[in-house]
C-alpha atoms as one frame of an Amber mdcrd trajectory, in Angstrom:
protein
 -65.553 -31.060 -91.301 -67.673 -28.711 -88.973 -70.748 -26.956 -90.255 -70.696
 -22.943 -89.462 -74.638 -22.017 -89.059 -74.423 -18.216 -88.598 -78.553 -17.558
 -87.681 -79.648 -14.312 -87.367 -82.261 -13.751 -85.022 -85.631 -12.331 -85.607
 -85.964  -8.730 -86.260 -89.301  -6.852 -85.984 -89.466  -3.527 -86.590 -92.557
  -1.176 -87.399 -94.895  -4.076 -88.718 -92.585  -5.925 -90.930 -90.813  -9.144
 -89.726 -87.825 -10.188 -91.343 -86.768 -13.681 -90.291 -83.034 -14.369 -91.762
 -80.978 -16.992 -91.382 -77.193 -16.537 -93.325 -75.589 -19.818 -93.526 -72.282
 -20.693 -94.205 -69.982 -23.914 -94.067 -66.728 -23.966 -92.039 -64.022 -26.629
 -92.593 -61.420 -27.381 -90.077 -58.772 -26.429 -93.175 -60.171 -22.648 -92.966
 -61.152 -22.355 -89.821 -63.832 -23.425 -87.324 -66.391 -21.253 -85.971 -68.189
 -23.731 -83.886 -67.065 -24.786 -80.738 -67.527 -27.362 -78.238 -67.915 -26.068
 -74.591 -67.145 -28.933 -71.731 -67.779 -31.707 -74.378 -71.675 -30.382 -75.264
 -72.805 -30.526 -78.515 -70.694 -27.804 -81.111 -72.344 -25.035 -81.790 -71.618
 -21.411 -83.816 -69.142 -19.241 -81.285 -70.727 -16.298 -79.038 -69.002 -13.646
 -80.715 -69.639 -15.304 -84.313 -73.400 -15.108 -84.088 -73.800 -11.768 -81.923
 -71.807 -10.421 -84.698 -73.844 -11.830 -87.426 -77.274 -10.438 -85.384 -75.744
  -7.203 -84.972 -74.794  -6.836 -88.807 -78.894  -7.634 -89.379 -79.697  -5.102
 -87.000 -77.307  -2.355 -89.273 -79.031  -3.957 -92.344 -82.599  -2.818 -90.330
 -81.671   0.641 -89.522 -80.517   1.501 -93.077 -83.980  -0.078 -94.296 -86.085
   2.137 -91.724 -83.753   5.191 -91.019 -81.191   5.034 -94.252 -78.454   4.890
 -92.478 -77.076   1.432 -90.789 -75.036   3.068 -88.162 -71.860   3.009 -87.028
 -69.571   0.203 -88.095 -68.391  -2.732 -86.226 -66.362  -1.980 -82.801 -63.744
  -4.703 -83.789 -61.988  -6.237 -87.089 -63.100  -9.395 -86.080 -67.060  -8.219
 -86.087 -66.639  -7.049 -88.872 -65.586  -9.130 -90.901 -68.261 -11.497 -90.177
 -70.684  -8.504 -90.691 -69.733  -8.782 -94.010 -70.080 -12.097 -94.770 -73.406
 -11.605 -93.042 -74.706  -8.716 -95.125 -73.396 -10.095 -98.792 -74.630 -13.244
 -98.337 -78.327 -11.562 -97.263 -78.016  -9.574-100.258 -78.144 -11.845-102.762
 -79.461 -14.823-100.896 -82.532 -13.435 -99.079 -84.495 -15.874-100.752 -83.353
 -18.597 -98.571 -84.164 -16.445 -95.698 -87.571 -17.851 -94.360 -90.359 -15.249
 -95.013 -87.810 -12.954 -97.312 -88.149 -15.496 -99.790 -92.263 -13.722 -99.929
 -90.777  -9.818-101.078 -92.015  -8.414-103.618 -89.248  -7.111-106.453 -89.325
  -3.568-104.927 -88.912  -4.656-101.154 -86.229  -6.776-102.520 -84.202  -3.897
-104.005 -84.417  -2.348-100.798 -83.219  -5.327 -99.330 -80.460  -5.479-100.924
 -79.459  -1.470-101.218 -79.358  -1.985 -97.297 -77.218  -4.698 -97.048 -74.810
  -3.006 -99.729 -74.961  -0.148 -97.027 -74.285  -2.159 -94.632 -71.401  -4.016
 -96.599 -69.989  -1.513 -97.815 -69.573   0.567 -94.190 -68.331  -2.675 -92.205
 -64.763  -1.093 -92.057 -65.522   2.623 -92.676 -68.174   4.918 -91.421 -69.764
   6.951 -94.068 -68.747   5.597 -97.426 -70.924   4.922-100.079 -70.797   2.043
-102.742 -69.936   2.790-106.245 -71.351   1.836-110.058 -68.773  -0.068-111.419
 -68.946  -0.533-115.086 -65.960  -1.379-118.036 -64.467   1.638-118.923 -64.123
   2.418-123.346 -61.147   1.255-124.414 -58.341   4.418-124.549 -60.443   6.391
-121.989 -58.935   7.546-119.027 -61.402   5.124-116.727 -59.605   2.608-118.367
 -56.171   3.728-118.182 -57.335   4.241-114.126 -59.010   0.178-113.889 -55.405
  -0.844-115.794 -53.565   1.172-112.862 -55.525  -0.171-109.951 -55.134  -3.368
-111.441 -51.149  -3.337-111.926 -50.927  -1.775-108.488 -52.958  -5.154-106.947
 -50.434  -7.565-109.350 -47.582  -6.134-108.451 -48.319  -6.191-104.562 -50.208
  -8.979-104.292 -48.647 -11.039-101.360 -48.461  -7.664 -99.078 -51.955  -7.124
 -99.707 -52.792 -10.599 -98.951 -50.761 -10.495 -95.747 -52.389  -7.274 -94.909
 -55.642  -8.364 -95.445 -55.152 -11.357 -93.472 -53.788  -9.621 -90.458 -55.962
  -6.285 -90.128 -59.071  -7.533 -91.272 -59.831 -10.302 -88.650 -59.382 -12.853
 -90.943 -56.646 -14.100 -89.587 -57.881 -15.229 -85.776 -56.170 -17.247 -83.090
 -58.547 -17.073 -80.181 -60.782 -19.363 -79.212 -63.731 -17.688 -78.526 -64.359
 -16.461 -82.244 -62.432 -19.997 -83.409 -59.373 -20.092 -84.971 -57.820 -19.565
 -88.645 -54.448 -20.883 -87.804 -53.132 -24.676 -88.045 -49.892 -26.720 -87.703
 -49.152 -28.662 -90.287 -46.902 -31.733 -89.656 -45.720 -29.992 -85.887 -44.784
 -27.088 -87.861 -45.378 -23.831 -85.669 -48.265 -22.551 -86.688 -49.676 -20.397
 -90.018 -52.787 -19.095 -91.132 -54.866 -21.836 -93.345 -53.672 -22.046 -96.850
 -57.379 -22.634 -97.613 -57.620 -19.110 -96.499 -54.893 -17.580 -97.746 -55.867
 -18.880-100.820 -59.457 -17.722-100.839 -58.485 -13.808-100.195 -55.535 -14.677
-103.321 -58.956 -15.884-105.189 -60.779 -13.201-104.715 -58.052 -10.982-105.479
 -57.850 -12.490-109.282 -61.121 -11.579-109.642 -61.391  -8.185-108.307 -58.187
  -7.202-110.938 -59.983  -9.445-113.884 -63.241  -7.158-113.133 -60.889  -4.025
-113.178 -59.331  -5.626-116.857 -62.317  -7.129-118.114 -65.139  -5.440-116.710
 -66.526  -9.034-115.687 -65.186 -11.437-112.450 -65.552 -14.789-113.642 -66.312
 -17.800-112.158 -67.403 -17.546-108.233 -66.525 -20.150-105.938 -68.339 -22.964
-105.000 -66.946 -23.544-101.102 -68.696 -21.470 -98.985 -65.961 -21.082 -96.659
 -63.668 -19.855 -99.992 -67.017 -17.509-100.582 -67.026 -16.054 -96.995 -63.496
 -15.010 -96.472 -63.480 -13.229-100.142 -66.439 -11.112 -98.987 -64.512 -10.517
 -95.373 -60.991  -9.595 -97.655 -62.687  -7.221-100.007 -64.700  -5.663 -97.680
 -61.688  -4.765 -95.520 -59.072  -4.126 -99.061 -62.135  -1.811-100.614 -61.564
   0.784 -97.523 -57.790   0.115 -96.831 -56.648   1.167-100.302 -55.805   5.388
-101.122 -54.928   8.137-103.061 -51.706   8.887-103.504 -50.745   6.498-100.918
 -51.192   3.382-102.888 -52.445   4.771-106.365 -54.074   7.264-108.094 -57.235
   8.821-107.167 -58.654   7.943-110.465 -57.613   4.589-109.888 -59.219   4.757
-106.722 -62.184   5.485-107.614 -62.161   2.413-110.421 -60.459   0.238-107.741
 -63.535   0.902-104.742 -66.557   0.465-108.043 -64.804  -2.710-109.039 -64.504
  -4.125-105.184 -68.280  -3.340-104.947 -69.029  -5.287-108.419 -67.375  -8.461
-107.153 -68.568  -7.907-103.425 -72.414  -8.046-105.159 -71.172 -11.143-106.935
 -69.686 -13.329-104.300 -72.781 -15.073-103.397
């Protein structure tokens, strides 16, 4: 195993310094994100941690100016700018001096990471109030659509998650999510695949249900589900894929389980 230490440098803006440090653990089954350089000690990849910072620096700029910015310039930067900005959201606490807010500094806190979530594949969007729709209402009828749709396309949305999102990596300066198993020519981790397959499950028992379930313990499971959902909450639309009703219940319900990852 290789421990993934993504550590967001300090930020200091106006007279507030926020000192966070987002940490995450990467197994060689899901792929590494540290890497040795000429045999020196490992440590987190280049493009890993500038991504990470820049996400922090988003999460700033909708604190300060409401607005985080434009997203990511690449899938791959984004999808650790997610990971980034859920984890900070509901794990500030472990974040040096964050850990010192007060409960209304906190709730901005975390209103701009959702921002900054929530806009890591898509300029402009906004997160959505999820909440179980009355039985026989047409909300529900909407969650039961979304949630068919998801069921009954479930391994091409995992495959397109996995490819598009920047999940699914094979060069070596961000590390790599693909292995060769017994000389076999190589596939993206099944740790991974499974993960985004996880996170799936719960995103359609949240649509059904109105609750998730269970999180996961791994934080390497926990990091790629933020990543997928991130990515799956933009890449979804009406009529393409569903209705826009559905839609609408499909995005509020990826929100409700992105909040609950971590």
């Amino acid at each position: 195993c290789c421990c993934c230490c993504c550590c967001c440098c300090c930020c200091c803006c106006c007279c507030c310094c926020c000192c966070c440090c987002c940490c995450c653990c990467c197994c060689c089954c899901s792929g590494a994100t540290t890497l040795s350089v000429n045999g020196h000690k490992p440590r987190v990849a280049l493009p890993v941690r500038e991504a990470v910072e820049k996400q922090v620096v988003r999460v700033m700029k909708a604190l300060v100016l409401g607005n985080a910015g434009p997203k990511p310039d690449t899938s791959i930067a984004a999808a650790f700018g997610s990971v980034a900005a859920a984890f900070l959201r509901n794990r500030y606490q472990e974040c040096g001096q964050l850990g010192q807010l007060s409960p209304a500094a906190a709730e901005q806190l975390r209103a701009a990471c959702t921002q900054a979530l929530t806009q890591s594949y898509a300029d402009g969007v906004e997160a959505l109030e999820f909440s179980q729709p009355e039985q026989g209402s047409a909300a529900a009828a909407a969650s039961a659509e979304a949630a068919a749709k998801i069921k009954a396309n479930r391994e091409a949305i995992v495959e397109d998650i996995l490819q598009k999102s920047g999940i699914a990596r094979r060069g070596r300066r961000s590390g790599s999510t693909y292995v060769s198993i017994n000389g076999n020519k190589s596939q993206v981790s099944p740790a991974v695949r499974n993960a985004v397959t996880f996170h799936l499950k719960r995103l359609t028992t949240m649509l059904l249900t109105g609750s998730a379930g269970p999180r996961v313990t791994e934080p390497e499971a926990a990091a790629v589900g933020a990543a997928a959902l991130a990515f799956f909450r933009n890449r979804a639309s009406a009529p393409r894929d569903m209705s826009a009703a559905a839609t609408v219940q499909f995005r509020a319900a990826c929100d409700a389980v992105l909040a609950n990852i971590y």
